[in-house]
N, C-alpha and C positions, 0 to 999 in steps of 0.2 A: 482518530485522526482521519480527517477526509482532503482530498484535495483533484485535483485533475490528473489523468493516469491517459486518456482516450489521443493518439496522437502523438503524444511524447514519445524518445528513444527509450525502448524499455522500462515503458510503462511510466517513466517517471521513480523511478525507486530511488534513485539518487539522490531527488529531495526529500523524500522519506524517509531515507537511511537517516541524510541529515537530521531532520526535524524529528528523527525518535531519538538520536543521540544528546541532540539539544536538552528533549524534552527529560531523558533519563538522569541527564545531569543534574537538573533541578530537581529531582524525586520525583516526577510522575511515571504515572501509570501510562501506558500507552498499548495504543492496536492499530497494526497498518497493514494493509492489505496484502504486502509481501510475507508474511507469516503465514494468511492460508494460501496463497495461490500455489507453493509446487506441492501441495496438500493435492489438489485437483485440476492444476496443472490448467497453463491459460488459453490453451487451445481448445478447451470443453468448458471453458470460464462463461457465464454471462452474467450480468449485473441484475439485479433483483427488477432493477423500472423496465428489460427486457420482457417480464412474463406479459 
């Protein structure tokens, strides 16, 4: 799952939350970026196109 996270009020998880619930309900598999982030925590976070 990818979507706009940059600017949003907390990251935008909200619509994420949605759209993995959505997606769960219909049996998919899903991955959204709140699953790793308090892994490493978003104040040490930077996105891969930063390297």
């Amino acid at each position: 799952m990818s979507g706009p996270m940059t600017g949003f009020a907390d990251f935008n998880f909200t619509a994420f939350k949605d759209m993995a619930g959505t997606l769960r309900a219909a049996g998919a598999l899903e991955h959204q970026p709140e699953d790793e982030a308090p892994k490493v925590g978003f104040a040490d976070w930077k996105p891969a196109r930063a390297k």
